[in-house]
C-alpha positions as CSV (number, residue, x, y, z in Angstrom):
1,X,-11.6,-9.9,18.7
2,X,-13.1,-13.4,18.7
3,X,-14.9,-12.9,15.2
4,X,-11.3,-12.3,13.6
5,X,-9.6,-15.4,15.5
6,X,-13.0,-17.0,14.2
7,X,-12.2,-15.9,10.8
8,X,-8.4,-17.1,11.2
9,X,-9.5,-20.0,12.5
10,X,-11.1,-20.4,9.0
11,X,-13.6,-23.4,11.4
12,X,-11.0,-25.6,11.7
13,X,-9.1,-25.2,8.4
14,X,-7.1,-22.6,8.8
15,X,-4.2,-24.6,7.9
16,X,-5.4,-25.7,4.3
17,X,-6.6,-22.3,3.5
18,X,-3.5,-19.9,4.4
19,X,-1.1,-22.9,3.2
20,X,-3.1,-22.4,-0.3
21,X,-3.1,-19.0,-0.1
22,X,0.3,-18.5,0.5
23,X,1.3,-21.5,-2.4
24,X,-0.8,-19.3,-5.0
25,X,1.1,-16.0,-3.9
26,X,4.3,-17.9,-4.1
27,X,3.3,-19.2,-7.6
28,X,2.4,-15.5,-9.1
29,X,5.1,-13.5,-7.9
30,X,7.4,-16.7,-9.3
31,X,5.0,-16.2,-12.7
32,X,5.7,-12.4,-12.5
33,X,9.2,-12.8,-12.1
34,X,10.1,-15.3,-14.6
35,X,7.8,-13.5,-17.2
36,X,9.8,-10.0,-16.2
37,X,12.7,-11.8,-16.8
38,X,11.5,-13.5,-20.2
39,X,10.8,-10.6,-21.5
40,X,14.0,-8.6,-20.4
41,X,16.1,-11.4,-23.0
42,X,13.7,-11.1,-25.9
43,X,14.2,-7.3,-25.6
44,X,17.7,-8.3,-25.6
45,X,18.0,-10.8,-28.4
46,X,15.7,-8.6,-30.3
47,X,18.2,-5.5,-29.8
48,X,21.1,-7.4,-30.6
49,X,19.1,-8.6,-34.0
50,X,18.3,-5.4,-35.1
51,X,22.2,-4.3,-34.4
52,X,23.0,-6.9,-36.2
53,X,21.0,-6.1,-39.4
54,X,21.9,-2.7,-39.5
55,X,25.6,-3.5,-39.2
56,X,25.6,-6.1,-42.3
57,X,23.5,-3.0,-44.8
């Protein structure tokens, strides 16, 4: 049980290292989201163009 407070502990750092760890999560699942969501209106605007087009032939 020591070793793993040891490891938590990260020698004294603990706070810089699980702060930065929990920034980088916090900054992927943001990337992951906005990209889902990027995509999601392309698929959109690209559906809409294509109605579009077919309507005006």
């Amino acid at each position: 049980m020591s070793e793993l407070m040891e490891f938590l502990s990260m020698g004294g750092y603990a706070f810089f290292v699980w702060s930065s760890y929990g920034l980088t999560t916090i900054i992927l699942l943001a990337v992951v989201f906005w990209s889902s969501r990027q995509l999601k209106q392309s698929r959109t605007q690209a559906f809409r163009r294509a109605l579009q087009h077919r309507n005006k032939q």
